[in-house]
Backbone as numpy.savetxt, mean C-alpha at the origin, in Angstrom:
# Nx Ny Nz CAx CAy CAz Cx Cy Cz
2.38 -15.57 -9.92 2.37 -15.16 -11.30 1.40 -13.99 -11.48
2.00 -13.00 -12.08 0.65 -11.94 -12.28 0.36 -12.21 -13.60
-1.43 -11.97 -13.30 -2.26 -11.94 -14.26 -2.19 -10.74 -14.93
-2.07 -9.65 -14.78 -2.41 -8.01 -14.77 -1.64 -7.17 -14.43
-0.77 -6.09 -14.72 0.07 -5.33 -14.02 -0.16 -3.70 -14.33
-0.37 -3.17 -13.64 -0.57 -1.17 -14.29 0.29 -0.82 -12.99
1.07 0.50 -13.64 1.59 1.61 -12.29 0.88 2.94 -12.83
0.91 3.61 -11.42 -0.05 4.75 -11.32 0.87 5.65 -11.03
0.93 6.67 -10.99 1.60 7.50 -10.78 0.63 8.69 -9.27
1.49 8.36 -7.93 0.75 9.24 -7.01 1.38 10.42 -7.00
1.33 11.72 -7.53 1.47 13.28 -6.98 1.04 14.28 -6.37
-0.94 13.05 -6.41 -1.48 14.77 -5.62 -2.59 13.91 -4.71
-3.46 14.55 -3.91 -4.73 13.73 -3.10 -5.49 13.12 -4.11
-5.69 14.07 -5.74 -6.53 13.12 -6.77 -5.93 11.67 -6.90
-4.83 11.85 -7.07 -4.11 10.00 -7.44 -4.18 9.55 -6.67
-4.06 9.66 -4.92 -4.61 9.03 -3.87 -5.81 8.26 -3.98
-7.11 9.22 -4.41 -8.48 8.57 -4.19 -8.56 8.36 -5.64
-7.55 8.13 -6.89 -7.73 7.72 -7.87 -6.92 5.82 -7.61
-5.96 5.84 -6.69 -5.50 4.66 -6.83 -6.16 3.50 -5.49
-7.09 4.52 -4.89 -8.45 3.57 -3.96 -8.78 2.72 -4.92
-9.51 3.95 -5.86 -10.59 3.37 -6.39 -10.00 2.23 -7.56
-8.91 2.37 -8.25 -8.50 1.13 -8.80 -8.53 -0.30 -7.30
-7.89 -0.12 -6.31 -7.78 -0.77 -5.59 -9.15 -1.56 -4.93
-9.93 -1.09 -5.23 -11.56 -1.67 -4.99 -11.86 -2.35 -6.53
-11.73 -1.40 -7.55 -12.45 -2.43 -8.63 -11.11 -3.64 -9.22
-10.40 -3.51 -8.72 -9.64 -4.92 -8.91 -9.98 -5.46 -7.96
-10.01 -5.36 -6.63 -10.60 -6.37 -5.84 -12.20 -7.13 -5.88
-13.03 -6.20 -6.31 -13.94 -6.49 -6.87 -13.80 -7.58 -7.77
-13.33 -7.42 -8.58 -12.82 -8.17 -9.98 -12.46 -9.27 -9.76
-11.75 -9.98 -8.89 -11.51 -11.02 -8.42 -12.43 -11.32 -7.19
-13.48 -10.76 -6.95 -14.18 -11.17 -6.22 -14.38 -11.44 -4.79
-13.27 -10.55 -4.25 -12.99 -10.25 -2.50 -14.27 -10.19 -2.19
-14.25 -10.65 -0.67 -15.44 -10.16 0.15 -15.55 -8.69 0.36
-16.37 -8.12 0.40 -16.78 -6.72 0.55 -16.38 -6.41 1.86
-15.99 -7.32 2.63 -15.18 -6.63 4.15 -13.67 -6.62 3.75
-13.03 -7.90 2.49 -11.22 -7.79 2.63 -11.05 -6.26 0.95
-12.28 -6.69 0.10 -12.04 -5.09 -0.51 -12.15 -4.00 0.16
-12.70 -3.80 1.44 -12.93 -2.68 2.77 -11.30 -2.74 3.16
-10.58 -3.91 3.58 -9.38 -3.89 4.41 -8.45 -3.74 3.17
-8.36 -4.06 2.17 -7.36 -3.41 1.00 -7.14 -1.60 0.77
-8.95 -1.41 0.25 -9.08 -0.14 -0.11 -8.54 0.94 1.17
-8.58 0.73 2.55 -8.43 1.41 3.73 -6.12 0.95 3.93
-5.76 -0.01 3.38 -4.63 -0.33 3.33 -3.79 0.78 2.19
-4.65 0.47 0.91 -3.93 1.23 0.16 -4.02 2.73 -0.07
-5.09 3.26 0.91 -5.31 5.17 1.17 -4.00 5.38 1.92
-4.70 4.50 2.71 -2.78 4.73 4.05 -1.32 5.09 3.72
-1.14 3.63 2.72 0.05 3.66 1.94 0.20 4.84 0.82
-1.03 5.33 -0.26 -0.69 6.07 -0.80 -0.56 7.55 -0.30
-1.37 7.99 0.41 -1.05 9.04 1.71 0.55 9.04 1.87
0.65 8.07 2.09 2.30 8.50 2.80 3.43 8.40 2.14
2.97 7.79 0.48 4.33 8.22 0.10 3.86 9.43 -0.99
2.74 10.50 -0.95 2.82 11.28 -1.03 3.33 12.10 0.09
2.66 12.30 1.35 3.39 13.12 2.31 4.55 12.91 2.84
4.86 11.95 2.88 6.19 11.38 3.56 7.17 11.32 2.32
7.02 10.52 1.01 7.58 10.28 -0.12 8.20 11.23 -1.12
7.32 12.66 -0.77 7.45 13.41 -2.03 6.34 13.38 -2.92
5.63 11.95 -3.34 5.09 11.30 -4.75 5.63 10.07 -5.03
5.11 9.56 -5.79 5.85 8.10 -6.34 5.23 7.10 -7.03
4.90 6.32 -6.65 4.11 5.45 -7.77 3.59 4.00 -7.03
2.04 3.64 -7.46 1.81 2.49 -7.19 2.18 1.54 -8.17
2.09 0.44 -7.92 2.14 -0.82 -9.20 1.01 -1.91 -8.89
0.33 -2.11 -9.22 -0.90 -2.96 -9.04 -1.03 -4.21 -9.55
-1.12 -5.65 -9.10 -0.71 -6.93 -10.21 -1.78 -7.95 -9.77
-2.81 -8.30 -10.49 -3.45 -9.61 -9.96 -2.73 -10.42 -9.84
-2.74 -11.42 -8.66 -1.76 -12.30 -9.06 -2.60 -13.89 -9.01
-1.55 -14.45 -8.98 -2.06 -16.01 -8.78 -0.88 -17.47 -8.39
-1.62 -17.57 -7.41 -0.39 -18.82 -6.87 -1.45 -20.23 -6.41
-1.26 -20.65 -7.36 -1.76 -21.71 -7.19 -3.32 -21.59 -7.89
-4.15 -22.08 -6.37 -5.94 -21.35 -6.82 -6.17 -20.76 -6.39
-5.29 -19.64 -5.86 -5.82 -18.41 -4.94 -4.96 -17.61 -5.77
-6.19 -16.10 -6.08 -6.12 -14.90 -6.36 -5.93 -14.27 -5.67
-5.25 -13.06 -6.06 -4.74 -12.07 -5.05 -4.50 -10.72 -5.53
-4.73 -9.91 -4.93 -4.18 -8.12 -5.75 -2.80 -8.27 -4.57
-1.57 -7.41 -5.26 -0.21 -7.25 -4.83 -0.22 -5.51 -5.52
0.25 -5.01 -4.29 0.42 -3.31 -4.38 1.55 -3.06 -4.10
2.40 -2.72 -4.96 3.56 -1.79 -4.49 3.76 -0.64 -4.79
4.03 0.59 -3.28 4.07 1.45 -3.55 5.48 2.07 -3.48
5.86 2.86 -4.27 7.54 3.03 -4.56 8.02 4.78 -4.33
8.56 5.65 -3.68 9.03 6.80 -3.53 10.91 6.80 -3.30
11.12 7.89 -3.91 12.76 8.37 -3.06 12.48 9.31 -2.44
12.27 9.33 -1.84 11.57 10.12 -0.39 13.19 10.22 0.65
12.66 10.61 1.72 13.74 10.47 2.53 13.71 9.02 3.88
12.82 8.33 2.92 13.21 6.99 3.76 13.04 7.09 5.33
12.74 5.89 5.80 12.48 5.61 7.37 13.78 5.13 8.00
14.23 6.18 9.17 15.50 5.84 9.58 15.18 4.41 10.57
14.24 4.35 10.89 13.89 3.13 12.13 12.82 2.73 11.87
12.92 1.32 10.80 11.66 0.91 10.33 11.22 0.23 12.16
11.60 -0.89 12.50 11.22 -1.26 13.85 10.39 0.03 14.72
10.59 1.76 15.03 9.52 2.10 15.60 8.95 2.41 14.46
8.87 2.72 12.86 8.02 3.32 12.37 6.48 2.12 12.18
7.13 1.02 12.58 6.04 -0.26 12.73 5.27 -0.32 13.96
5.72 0.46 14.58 4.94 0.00 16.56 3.79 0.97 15.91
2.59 0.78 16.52 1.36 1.33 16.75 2.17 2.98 17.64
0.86 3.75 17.08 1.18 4.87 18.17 2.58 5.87 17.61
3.21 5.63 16.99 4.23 6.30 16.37 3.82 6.76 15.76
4.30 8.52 15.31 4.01 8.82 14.42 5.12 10.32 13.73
5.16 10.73 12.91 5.94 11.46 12.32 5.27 12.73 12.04
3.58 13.08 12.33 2.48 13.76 11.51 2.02 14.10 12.84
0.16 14.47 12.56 -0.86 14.65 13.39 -1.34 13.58 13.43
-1.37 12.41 12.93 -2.10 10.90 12.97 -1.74 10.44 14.14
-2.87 9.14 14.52 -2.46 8.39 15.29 -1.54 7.59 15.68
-0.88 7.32 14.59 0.41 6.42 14.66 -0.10 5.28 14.47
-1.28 4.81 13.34 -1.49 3.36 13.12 -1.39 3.14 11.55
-0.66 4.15 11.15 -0.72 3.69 9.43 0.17 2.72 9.40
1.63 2.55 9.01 2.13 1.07 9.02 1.52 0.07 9.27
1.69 -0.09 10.74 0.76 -1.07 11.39 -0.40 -1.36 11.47
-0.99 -0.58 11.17 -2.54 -0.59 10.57 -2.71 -1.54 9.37
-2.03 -0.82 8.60 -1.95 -1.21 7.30 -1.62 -2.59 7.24
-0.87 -3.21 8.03 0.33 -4.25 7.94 -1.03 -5.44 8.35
-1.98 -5.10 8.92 -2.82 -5.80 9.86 -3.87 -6.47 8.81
-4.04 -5.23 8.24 -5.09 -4.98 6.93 -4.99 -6.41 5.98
-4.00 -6.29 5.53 -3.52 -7.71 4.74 -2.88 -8.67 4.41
-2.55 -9.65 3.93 -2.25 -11.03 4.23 -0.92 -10.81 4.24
-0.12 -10.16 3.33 1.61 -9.88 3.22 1.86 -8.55 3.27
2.76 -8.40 4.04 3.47 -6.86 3.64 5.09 -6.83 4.32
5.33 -6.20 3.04 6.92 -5.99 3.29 7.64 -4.70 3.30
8.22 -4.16 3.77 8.76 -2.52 3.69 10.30 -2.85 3.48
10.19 -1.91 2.61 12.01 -1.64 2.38 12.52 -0.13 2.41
13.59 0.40 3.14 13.83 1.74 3.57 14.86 1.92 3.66
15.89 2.83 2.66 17.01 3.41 3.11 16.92 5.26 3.02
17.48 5.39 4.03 17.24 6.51 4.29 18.11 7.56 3.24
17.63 8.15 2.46 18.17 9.21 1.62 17.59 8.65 -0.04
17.21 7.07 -0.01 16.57 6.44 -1.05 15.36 5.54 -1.24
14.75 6.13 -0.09 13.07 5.74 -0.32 12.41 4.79 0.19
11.64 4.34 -0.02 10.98 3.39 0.48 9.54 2.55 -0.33
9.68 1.40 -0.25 9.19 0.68 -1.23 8.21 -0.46 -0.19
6.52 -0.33 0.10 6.19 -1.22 0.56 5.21 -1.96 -0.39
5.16 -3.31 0.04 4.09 -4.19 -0.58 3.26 -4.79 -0.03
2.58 -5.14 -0.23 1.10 -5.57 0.29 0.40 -6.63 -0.78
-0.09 -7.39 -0.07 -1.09 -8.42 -0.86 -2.14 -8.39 0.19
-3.27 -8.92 -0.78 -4.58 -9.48 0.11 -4.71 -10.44 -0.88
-5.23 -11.63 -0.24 -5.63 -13.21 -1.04 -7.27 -13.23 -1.07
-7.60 -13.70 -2.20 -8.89 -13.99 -2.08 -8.99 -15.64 -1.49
């Protein structure tokens, strides 16, 4: 159930390190440890990075949630981009499409408790992420 819901709109590096920093003071807010608000805030640069560069732009959606007695922030980030033709390698470590290392997905994926990617190629790509307190 979400407690809270805002979308952000990512177009430029400002909305990037503008939708960190939401991504820390909601985690804050519910009271993450200062190492899983570290593994969110470093989850959701990644993700918003790439569906600016990869995406075009697009948009986060941000939702406290709650299941049960555990709190949680849930991020989805949404582009029509040109989509991942091969989610399976765009998930292996070491891949990459850029100058990066090839650990954003998977990086990311490591980072927190759920994540889901959805990708058709010519219509975008939509991943989500939770971290539980």
């Amino acid at each position: 159930m979400a407690l809270k819901s805002e979308t952000y709109t990512i177009r430029s590096s400002d909305d990037v390190v503008r939708v960190r920093q939401i991504a820390r003071a909601w985690a804050s807010e519910i009271k993450l440890s200062l190492v899983d608000q570290t593994k969110l805030v470093t989850a959701t640069s990644e993700l918003a990075r790439n569906t600016l560069e990869h995406g075009g732009g697009g948009a986060m959606t941000a939702e406290m949630v709650e299941n049960g007695i555990r709190r949680g922030i849930k991020l989805t980030f949404t582009d029509q981009g040109p989509g991942i033709a091969n989610l399976e390698l765009a998930l292996q470590d070491g891949y990459t499409t850029g100058n990066g290392m090839g650990l954003g997905l998977s990086g990311s994926k490591r980072l927190v408790n759920e994540f889901d990617i959805k990708s058709e190629p010519g219509l975008g790509t939509t991943v989500t992420i939770v971290r539980w307190k």
